[in-house]
LOBAVEX-435251 format. One record per residue (C-alpha): y, x, z. Coordinates in steps of 0.001 Angstrom, whole numbers, plus 500000, padded with zeros to 6 digits. Layout:
! LOBAVEX-435251
YXZ
...
! end
This chain:
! LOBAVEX-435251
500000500000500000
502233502570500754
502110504348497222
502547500715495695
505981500770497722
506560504147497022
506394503772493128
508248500441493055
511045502144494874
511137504644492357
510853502282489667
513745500674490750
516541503836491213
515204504827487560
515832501637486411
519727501822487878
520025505183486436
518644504568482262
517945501058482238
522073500320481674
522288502754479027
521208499968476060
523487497905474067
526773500151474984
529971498525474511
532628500920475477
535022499819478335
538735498097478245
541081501480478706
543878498431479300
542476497077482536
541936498963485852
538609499366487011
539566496706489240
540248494064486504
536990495159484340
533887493123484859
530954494045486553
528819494752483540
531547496075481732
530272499664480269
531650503042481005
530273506664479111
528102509025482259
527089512032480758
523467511734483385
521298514913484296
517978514855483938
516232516275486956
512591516172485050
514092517856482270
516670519762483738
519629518558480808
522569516519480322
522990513654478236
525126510286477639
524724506881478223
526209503990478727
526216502082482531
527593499205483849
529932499333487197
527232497441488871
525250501047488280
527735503444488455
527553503910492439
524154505080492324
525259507772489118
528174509161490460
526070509196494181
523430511433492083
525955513671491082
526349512375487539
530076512831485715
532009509650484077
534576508757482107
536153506163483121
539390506324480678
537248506402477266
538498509187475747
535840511468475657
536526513659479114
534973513530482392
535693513700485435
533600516199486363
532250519695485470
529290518825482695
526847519204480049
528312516608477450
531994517164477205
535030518829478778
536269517608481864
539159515470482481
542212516169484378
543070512250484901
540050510047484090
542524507083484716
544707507542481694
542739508287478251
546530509266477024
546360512312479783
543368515111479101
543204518960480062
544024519493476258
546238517183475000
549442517963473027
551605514925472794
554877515419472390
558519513643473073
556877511003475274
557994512297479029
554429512405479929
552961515651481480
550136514991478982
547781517823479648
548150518697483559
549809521958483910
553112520161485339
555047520706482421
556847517641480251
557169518070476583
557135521726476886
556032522884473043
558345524758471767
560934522316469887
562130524209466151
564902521604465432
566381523380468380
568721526460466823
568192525010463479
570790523530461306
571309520060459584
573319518222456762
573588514561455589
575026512549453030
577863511396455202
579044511737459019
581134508874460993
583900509930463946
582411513483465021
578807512191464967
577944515277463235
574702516208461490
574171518946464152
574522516557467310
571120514958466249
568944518499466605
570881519694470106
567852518556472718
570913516112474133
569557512376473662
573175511455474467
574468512707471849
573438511982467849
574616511647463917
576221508417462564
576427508275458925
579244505503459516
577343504125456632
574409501169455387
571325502944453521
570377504762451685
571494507614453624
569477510925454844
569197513923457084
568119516930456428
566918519708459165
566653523865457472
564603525567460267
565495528340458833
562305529611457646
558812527920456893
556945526980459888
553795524712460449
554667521075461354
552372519234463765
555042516420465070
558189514857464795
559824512905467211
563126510502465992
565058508772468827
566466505637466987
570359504885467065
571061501540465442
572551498601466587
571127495716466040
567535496067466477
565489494992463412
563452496038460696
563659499649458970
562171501820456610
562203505565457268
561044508272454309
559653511525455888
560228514792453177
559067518304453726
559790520772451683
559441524793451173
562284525156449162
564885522664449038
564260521632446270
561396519824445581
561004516935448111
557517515160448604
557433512346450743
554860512834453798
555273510063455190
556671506893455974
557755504502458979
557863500461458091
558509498818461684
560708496816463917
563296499310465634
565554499958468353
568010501834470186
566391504681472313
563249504259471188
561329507566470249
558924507513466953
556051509761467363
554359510911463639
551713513575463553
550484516044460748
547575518006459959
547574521148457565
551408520235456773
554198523234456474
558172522993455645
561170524798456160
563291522102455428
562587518249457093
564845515368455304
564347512385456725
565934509325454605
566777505376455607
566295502969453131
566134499767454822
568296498740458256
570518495956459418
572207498966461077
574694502102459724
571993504744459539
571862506953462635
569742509197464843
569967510228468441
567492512931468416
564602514468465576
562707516974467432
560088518864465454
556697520725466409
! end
């Protein structure tokens, strides 16, 4: 009798440990752990003690007690980190936000993104550079909208089209821009994003079609993308065309 209790006991903690891991649905990053359901999934990279290895599967909070009690790592956030030292992935250094990882590199958002108590600190090239538009409006100079100051920015004093354009002075590897909108009234825009090596040929790169407003900072990222000059060109705004800020990366 007492090895028939003995391997239903065991049965059962290997049942809370694997059993969980079919059907995965990944959890809402949105709601706390708090808010999430009871059988709502999270990613536990599990070790093996028979086998002496790591792998991943999906558990439900119901489980996760007896997991994290056995020494297993999870990720609570969904973005692929841990929150402990592991054999599946690199570990996380705030499993509550899958925005925040040990190596993440988001810029122009006031977030200390990866940890090291630092905000925004890659190294900004708009900063020493120089700019020129097709117009300027009551001092709002070209130059006030690459100066790190969000206070301060370029006014065209004009409707589109209109355009800015950032020399960095030589070619560099772009990984990010970061535009801090000036227009007034909020509404719909369309932004045209141009790098070039030379001046003088001008593919676009990219383009922003949203609903804008004052202060707020649009975030575009680039792979495998180089310029020495960045022109960035309005066509569409209820608003004169204007920027507080365009930091680049």
């Amino acid at each position: 009798m007492k090895h028939l209790l003995l391997s239903l006991l065991l049965g059962l903690m290997f049942s809370a440990c694997v059993e969980d891991s079919i059907s995965p649905t990944y959890p809402n990053t949105n709601a706390s752990i708090d808010q999430r359901s009871p059988q709502s999934k999270v990613a536990v990279c599990h070790f093996s003690e028979e086998y002496g290895t790591w792998h991943m599967i999906m558990v439900s909070l119901n489980a996760l007690p007896a997991h994290l009690a056995h020494g297993d790592a999870v990720d609570m956030d969904g973005d692929g980190y841990y929150n402990l030292e592991n054999g599946c992935a690199e570990t996380d250094c705030d499993d509550s936000d899958p925005d925040i990882t040990t190596y993440a590199e988001i810029p122009c958002d006031g977030i200390d993104n990866d940890c090291d108590g630092y905000i925004d600190e890659n190294t900004n090239l708009a900063l020493g550079a120089t700019a020129s538009a097709t117009s300027d409006w009551a001092g709002h100079i070209p130059a006030f909208a690459i100066d790190g100051d969000p206070a301060t920015g370029w006014n065209s004093g004009y409707h589109p089209i209109q355009y800015i354009t950032i020399d960095l002075g030589a070619e560099h590897p772009i990984s990010a821009l970061c535009l801090t909108v000036d227009q007034s009234p909020d509404g719909y825009t369309k932004h045209l994003i141009s790098f070039s090596t030379d001046g003088i040929d001008w593919p676009i790169v990219d383009n922003i079609y949203s609903v804008t407003s004052a202060h707020q900072v649009l975030t575009r990222t680039y792979t495998d993308e180089s310029a020495r000059y960045i022109r960035v060109t309005t066509i569409d705004s209820p608003s004169w065309v204007a920027w507080y800020e365009i930091a680049v990366y």
